[in-house]
C-alpha positions as a Markdown table, in Angstrom:
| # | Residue | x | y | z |
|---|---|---|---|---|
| 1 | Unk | -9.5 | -57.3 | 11.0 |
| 2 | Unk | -6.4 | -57.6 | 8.9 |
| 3 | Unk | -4.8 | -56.1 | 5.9 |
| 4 | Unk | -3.1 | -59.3 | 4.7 |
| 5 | Unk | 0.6 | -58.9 | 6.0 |
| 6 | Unk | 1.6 | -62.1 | 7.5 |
| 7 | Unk | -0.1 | -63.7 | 4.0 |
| 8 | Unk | 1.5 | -65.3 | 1.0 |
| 9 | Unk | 0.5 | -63.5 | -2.1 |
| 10 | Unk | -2.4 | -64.3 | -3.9 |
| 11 | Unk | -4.1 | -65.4 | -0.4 |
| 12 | Unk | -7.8 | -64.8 | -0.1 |
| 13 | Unk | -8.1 | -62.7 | 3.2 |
| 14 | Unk | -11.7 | -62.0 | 3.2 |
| 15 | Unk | -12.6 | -65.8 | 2.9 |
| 16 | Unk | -10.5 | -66.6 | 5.8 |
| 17 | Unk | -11.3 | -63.3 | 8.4 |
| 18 | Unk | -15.6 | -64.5 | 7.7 |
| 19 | Unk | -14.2 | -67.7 | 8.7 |
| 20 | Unk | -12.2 | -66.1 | 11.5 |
| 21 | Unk | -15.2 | -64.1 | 12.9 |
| 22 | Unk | -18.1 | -66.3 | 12.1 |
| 23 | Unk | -15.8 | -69.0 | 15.2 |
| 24 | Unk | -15.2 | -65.9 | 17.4 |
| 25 | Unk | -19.2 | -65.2 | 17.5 |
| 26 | Unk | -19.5 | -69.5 | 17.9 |
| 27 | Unk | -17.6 | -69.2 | 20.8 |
| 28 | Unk | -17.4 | -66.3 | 22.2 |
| 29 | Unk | -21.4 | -65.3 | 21.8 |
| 30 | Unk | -20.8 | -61.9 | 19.9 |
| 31 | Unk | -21.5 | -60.8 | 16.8 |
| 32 | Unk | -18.3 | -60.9 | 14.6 |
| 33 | Unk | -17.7 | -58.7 | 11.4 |
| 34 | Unk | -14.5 | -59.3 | 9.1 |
| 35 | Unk | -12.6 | -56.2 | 7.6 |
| 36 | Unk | -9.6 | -56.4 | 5.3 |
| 37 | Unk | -8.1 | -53.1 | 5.8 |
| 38 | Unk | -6.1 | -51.6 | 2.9 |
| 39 | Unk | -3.1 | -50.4 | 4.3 |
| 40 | Unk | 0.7 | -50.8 | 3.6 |
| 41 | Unk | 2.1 | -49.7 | 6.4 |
| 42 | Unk | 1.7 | -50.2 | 10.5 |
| 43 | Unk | 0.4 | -46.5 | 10.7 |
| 44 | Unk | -1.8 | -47.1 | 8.0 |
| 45 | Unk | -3.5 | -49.9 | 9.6 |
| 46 | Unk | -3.4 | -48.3 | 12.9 |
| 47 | Unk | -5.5 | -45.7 | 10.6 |
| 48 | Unk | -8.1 | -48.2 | 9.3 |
| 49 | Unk | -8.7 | -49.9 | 13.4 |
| 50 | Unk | -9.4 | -46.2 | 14.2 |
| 51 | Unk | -11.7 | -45.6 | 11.6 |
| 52 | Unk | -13.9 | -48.1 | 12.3 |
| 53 | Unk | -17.9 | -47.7 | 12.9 |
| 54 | Unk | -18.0 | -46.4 | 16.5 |
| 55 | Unk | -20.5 | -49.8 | 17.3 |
| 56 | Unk | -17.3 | -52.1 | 16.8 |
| 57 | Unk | -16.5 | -52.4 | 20.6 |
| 58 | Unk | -13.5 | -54.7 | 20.3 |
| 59 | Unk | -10.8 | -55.8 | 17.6 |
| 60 | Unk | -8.6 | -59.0 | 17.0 |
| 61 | Unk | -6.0 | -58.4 | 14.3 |
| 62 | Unk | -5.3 | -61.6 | 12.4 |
| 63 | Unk | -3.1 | -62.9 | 9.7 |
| 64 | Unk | -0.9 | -59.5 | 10.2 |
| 65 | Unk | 3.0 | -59.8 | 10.3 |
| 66 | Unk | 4.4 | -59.9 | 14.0 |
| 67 | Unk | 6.2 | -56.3 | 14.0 |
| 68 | Unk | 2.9 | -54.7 | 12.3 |
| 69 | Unk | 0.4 | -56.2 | 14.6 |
| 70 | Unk | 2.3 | -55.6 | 18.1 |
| 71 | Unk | 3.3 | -51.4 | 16.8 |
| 72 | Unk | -0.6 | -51.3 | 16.0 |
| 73 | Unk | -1.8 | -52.7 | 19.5 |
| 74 | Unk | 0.4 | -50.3 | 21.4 |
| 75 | Unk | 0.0 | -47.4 | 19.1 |
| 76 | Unk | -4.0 | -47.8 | 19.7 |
| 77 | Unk | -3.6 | -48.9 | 23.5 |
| 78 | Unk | -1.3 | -45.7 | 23.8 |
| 79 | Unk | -4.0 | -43.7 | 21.9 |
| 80 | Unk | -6.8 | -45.0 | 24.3 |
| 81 | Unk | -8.3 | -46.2 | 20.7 |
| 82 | Unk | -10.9 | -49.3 | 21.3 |
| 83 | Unk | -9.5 | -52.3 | 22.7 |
| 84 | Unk | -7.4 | -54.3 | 20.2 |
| 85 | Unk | -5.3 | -57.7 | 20.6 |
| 86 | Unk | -3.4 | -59.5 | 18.1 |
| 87 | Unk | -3.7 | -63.3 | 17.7 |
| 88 | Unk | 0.0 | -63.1 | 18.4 |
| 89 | Unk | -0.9 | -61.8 | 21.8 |
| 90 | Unk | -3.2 | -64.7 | 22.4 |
| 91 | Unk | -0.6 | -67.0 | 21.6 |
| 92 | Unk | 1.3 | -65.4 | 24.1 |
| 93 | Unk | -0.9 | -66.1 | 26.8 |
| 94 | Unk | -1.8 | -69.3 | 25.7 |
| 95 | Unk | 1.9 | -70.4 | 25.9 |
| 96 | Unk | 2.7 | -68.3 | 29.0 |
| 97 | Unk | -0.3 | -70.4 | 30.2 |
| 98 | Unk | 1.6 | -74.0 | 29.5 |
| 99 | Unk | 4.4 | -72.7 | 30.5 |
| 100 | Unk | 3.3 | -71.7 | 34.1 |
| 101 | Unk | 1.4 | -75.3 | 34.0 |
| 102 | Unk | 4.4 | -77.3 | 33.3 |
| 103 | Unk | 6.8 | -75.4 | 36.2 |
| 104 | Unk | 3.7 | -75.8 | 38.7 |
| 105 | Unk | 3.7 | -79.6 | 37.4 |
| 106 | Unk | 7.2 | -80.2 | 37.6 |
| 107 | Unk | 7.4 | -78.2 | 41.5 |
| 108 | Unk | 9.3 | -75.6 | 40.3 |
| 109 | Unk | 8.1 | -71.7 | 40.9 |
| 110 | Unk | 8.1 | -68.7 | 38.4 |
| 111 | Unk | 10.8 | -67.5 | 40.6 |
| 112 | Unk | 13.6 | -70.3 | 40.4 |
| 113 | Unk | 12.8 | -71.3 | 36.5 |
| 114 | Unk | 15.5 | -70.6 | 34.0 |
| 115 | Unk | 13.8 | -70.2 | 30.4 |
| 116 | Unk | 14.9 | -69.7 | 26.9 |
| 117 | Unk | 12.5 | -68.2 | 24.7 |
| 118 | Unk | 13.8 | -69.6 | 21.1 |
| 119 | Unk | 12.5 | -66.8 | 18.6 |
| 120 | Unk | 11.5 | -64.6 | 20.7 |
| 121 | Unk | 10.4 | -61.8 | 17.8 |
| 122 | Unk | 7.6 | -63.8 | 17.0 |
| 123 | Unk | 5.8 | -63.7 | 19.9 |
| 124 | Unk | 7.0 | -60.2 | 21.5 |
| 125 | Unk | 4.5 | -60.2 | 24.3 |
| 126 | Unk | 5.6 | -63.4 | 25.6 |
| 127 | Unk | 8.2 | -62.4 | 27.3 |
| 128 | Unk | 6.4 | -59.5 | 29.0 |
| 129 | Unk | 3.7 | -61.9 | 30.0 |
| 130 | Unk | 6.4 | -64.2 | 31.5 |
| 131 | Unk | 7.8 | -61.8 | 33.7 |
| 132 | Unk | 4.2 | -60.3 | 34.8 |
| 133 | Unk | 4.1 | -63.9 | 36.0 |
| 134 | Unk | 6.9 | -63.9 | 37.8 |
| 135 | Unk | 9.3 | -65.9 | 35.5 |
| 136 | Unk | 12.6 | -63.7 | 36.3 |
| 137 | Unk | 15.0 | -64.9 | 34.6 |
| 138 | Unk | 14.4 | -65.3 | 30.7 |
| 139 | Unk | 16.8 | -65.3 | 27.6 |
| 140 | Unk | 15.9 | -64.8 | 24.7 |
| 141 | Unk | 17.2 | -66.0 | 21.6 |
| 142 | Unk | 16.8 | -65.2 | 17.7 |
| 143 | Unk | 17.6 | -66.9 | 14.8 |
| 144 | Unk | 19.8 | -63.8 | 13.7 |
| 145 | Unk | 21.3 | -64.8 | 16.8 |
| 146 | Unk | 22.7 | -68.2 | 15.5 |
| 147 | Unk | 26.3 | -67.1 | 13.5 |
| 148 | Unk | 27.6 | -66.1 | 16.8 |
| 149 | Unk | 25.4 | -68.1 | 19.5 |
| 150 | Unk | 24.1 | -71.0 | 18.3 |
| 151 | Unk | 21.0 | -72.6 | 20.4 |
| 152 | Unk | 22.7 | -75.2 | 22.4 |
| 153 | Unk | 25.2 | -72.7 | 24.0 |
| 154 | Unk | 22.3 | -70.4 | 25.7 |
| 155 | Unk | 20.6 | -73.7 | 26.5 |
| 156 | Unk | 23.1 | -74.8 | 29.1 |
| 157 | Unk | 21.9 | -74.4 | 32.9 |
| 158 | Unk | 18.0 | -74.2 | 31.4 |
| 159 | Unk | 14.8 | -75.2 | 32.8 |
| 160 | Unk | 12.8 | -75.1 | 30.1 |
| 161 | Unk | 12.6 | -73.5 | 26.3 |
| 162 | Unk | 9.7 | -72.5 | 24.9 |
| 163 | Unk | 10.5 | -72.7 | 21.0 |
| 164 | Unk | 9.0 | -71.0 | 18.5 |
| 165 | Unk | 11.2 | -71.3 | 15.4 |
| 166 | Unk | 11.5 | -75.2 | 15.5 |
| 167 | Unk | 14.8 | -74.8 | 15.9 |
| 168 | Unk | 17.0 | -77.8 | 14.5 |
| 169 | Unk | 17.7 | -79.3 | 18.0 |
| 170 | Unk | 15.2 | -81.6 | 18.2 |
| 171 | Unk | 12.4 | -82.0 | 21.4 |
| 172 | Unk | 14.5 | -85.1 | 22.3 |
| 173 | Unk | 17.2 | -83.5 | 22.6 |
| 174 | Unk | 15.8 | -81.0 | 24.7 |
| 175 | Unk | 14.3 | -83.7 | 27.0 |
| 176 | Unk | 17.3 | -86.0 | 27.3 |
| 177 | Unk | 19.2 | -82.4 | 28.5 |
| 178 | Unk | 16.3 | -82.6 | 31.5 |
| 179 | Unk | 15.0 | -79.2 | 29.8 |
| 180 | Unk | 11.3 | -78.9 | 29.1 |
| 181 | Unk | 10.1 | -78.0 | 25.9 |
| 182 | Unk | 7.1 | -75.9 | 25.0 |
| 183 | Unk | 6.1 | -75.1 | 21.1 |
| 184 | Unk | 3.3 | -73.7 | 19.4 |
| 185 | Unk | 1.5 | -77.0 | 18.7 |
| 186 | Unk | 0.4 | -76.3 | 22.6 |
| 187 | Unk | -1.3 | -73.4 | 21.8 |
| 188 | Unk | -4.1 | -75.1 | 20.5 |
| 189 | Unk | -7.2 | -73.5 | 22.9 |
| 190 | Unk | -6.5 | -70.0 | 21.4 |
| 191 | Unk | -9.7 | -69.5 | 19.7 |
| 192 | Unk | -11.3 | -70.0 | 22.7 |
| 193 | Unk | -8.9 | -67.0 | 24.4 |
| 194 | Unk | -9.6 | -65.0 | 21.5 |
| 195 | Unk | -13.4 | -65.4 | 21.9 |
| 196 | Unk | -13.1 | -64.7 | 25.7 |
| 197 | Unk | -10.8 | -61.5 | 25.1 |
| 198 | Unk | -12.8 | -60.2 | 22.5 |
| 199 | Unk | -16.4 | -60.7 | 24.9 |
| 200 | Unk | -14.8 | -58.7 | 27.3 |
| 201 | Unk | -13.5 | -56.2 | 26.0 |
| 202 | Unk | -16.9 | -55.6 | 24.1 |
| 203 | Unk | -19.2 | -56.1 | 27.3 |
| 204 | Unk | -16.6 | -54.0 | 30.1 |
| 205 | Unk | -16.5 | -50.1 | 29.3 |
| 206 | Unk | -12.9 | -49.4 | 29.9 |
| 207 | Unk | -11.4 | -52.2 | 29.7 |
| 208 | Unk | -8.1 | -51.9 | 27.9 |
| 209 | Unk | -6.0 | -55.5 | 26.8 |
| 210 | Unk | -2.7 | -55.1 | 28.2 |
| 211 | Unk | -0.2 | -56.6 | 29.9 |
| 212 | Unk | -1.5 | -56.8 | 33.3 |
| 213 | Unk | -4.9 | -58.2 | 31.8 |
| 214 | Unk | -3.2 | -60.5 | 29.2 |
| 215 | Unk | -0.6 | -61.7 | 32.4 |
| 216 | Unk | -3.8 | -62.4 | 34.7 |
| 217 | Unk | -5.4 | -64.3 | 31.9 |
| 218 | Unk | -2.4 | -66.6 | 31.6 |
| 219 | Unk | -2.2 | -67.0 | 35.3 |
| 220 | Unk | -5.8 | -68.2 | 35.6 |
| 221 | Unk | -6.0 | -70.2 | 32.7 |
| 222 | Unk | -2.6 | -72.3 | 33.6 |
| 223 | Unk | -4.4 | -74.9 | 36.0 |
| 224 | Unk | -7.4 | -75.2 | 33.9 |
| 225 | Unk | -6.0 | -76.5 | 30.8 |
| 226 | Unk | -7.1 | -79.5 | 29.2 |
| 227 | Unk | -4.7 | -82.4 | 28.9 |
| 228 | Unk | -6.9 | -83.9 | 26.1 |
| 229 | Unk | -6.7 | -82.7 | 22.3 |
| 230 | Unk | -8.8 | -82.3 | 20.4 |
| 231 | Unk | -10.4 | -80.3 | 23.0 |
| 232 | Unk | -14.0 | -80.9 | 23.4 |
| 233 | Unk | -16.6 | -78.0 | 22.9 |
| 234 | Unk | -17.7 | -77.9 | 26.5 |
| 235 | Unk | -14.3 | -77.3 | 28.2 |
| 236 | Unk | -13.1 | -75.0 | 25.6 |
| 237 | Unk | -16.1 | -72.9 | 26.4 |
| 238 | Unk | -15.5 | -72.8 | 30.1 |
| 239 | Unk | -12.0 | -71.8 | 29.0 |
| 240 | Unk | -13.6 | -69.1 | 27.2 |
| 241 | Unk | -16.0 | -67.9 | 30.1 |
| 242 | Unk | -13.0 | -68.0 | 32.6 |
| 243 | Unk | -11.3 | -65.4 | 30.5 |
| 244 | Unk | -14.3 | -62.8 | 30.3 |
| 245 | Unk | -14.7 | -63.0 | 34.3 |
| 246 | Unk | -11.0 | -62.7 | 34.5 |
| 247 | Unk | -10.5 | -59.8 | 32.3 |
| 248 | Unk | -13.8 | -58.3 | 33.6 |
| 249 | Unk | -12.5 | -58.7 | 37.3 |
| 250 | Unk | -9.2 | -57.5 | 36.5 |
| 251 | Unk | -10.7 | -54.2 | 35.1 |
| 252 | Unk | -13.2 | -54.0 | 37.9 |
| 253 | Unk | -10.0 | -54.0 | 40.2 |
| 254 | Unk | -8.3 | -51.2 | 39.0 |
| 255 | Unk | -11.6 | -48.9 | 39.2 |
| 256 | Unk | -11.3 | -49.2 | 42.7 |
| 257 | Unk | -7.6 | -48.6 | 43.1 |
């Protein structure tokens, strides 16, 4: 579903939401419908998710500007509306995935890792998926942030930065500094979260996407991540099967709190 927001103008969004669903029922085994809904503000497309046929047991928002897509999610999760994630939420995990993968590579816990999240405001979730981890201590850093702090000053004393903005200080720099560096071209098994997230949420009754699902999903998927890209078929479908049973189990859990 999406009403167009994070698009340039002129962008076809029907073409590229029938692409959009016709990989999430590839990979994820459901039946997939695209919707463009008209709306021109956060509460109207909040509107348009809850209007939807009753059938429609799960929604991923896609090509929706950041702000928009994470007030909708927590306006409908608050709302008990049908389960809805944004692909910026899967991206979230995904990285919060790599992330946990790299500290476990490099013998370092959640605990005792000092991150710098390098536009943070385009991924809001991440940093609430971090510390549902058990990543403590995390700074976050904006470009609006620059005229006063510029990147290199919050840098010093960091374990790793996870940057999203492709900020001018280049992954060399990063690395010769001993800091690991995590960007979005890492996030590349998302459609394969997406499918998983969207399968579950469609098959459990209940099952609501938020934070303590998304942080469990991030937790299990860290030490199954592929190495290889392009990522063949076959592990990108366990990937996406490890995130139904996750999500499911998750869910199942709290029934029996």
């Amino acid at each position: 579903m999406s009403d167009g927001s994070a698009l340039p103008r002129g962008a076809d969004v029907s073409a590229m939401l029938r692409a959009d669903a016709a990989l999430i029922s590839d990979l994820g085994g459901i039946p997939a419908l695209s919707q463009v809904i008209l709306a021109d503000s956060p509460d109207g497309l909040a509107a348009g998710v809850r209007g939807l046929p009753a059938d429609i047991g799960s929604v991923l928002l896609a090509h929706v500007e950041v702000e928009r897509a994470y007030h909708v999610t927590h306006e409908l999760q608050s709302h008990g509306v049908r389960p809805t994630v944004s692909e910026h939420d899967v991206s979230a995990v995904v990285l919060a995935a790599v992330a946990l993968r790299s500290m476990a590579f490099d013998g370092r816990s959640p605990q005792r890792c000092t991150m710098v999240l390098a536009g943070a405001r385009e991924l809001p979730m991440l940093s609430t998926i971090l510390m549902a981890s058990g990543v403590a201590d995390i700074t976050t850093w904006n470009l609006s942030d620059a005229v006063v702090f510029p990147l290199h000053t919050v840098l010093h004393g960091a374990d790793m930065v996870i940057d999203l903005v492709n900020e001018s200080v280049a992954a060399a720099d990063y690395r010769r500094a001993g800091i690991a560096v995590i960007s979005r071209e890492d996030a590349h098994v998302v459609p394969f979260v997406s499918a998983g997230l969207l399968r579950a949420a469609a098959g459990t009754a209940g099952l609501r996407l938020d934070t303590e699902i998304l942080a469990a999903c991030a937790r299990a998927l860290a030490p199954e991540l592929p190495s290889n890209r392009p990522l063949a078929r076959g592990q990108g479908l366990r990937l996406t099967r490890l995130i139904v049973d996750i999500a499911a189990g998750v869910h199942l859990s709290r029934l029996r709190r």
